[in-house]
Residue frames as qw, qx, qy, qz and C-alpha x, y, z in Angstrom:
[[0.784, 0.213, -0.555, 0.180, -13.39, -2.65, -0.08],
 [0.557, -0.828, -0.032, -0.059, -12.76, -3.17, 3.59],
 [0.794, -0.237, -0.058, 0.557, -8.85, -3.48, 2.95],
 [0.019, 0.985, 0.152, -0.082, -7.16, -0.17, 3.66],
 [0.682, 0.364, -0.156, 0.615, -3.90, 1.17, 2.28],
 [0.285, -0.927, 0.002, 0.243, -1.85, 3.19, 4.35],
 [0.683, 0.500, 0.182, 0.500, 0.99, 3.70, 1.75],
 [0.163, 0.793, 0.091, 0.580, 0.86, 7.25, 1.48],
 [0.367, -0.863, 0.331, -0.107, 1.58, 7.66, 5.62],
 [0.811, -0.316, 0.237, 0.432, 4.41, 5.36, 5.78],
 [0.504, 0.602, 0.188, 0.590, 5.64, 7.17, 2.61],
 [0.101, -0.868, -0.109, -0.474, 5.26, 10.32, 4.65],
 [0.853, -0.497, 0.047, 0.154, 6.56, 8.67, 8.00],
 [0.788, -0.084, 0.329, 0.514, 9.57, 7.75, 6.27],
 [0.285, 0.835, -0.033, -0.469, 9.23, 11.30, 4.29],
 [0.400, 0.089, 0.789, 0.458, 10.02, 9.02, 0.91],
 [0.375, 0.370, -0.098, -0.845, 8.39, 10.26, -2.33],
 [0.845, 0.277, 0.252, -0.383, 6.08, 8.07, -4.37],
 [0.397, 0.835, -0.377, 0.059, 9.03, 8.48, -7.37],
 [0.310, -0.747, 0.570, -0.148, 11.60, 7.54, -4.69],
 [0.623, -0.157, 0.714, -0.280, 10.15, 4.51, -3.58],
 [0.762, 0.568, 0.140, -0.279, 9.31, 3.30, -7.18],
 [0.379, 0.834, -0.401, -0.016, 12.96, 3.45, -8.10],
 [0.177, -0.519, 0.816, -0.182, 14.44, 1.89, -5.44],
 [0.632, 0.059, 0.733, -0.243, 11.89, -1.10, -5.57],
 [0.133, -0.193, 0.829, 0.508, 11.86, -1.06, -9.47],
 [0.262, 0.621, 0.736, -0.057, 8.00, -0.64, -10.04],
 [0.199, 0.443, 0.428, 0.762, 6.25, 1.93, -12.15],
 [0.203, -0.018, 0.190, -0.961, 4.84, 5.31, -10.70],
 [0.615, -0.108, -0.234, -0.745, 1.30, 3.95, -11.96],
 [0.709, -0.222, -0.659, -0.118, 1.38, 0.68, -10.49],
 [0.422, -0.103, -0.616, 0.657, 2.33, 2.08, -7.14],
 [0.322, -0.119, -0.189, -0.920, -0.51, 4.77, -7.84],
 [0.689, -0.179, -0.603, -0.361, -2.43, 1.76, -8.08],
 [0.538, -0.313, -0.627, 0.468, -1.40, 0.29, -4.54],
 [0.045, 0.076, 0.398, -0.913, -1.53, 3.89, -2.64],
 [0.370, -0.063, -0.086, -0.923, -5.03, 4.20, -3.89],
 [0.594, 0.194, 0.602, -0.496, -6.87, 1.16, -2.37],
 [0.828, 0.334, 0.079, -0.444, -7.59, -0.09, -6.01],
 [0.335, 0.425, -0.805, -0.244, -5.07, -3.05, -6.76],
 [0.786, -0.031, -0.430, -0.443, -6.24, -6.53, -6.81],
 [0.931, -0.273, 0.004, 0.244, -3.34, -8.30, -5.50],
 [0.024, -0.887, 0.451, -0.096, 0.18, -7.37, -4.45],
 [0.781, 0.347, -0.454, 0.250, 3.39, -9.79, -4.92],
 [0.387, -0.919, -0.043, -0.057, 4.64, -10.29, -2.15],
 [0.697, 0.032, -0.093, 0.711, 8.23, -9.57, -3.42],
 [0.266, 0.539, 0.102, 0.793, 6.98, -6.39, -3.94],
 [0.694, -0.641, -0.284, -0.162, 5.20, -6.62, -0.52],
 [0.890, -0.112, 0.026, 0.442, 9.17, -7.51, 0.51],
 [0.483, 0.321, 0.018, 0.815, 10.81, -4.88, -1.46],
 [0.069, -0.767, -0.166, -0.616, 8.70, -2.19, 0.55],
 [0.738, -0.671, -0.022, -0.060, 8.59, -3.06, 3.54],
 [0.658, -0.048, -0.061, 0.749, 12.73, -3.75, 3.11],
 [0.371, 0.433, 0.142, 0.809, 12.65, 0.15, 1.84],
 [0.246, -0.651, -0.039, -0.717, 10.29, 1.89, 4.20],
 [0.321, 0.153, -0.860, 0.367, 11.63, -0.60, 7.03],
 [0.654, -0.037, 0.218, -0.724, 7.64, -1.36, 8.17],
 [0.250, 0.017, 0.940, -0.230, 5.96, -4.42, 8.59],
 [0.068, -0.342, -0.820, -0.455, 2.88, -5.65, 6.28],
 [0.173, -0.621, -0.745, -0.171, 0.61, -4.50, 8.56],
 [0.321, -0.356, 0.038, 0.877, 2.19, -1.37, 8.91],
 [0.271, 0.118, -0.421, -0.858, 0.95, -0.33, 5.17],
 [0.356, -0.323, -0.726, -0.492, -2.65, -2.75, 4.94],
 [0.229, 0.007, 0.676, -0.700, -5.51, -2.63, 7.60],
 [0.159, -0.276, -0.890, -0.326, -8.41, -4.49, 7.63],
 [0.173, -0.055, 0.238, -0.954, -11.82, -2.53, 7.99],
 [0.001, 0.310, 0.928, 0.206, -15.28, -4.66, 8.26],
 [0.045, 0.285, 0.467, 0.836, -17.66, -3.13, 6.25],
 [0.265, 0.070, 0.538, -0.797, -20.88, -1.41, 7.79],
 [0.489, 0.342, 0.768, -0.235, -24.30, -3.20, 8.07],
 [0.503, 0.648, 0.104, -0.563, -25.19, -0.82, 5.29],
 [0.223, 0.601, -0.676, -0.364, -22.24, -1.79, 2.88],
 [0.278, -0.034, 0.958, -0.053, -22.86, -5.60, 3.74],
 [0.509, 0.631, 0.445, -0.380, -27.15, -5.14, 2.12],
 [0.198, 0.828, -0.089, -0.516, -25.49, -4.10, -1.27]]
């Protein structure tokens, strides 16, 4: 997927735990699992809102767009 999470460093940056940040924004450990690991569909973007309020970062702080190599593009 060529969109990349960077979760996990701002999390670090901001030396928040996964736990932490789940509490304060009111999501579940597993659905925030889900976002750090690059495999959610779509993201709300209160919840888009509620992080970025908590880890005081900017959308494109935590997403990056990567276009895929010639090889990935043949598949």
């Amino acid at each position: 997927m060529p969109i990349i999470t960077n979760l996990d460093v701002m999390l670090a940056k901001r030396k928040i735990s996964s736990k932490e940040l789940a509490g304060r924004i009111g999501i579940t450990m597993a659905n925030l699992s889900i976002l750090k690991s690059g495999k959610a569909k779509a993201v709300r973007f209160t919840t888009l809102e509620a992080i970025c309020r908590e880890l005081n970062c900017q959308p494109g702080d935590l997403f990056e767009f990567q276009a895929p190599s010639s090889d990935e593009k043949k598949e």
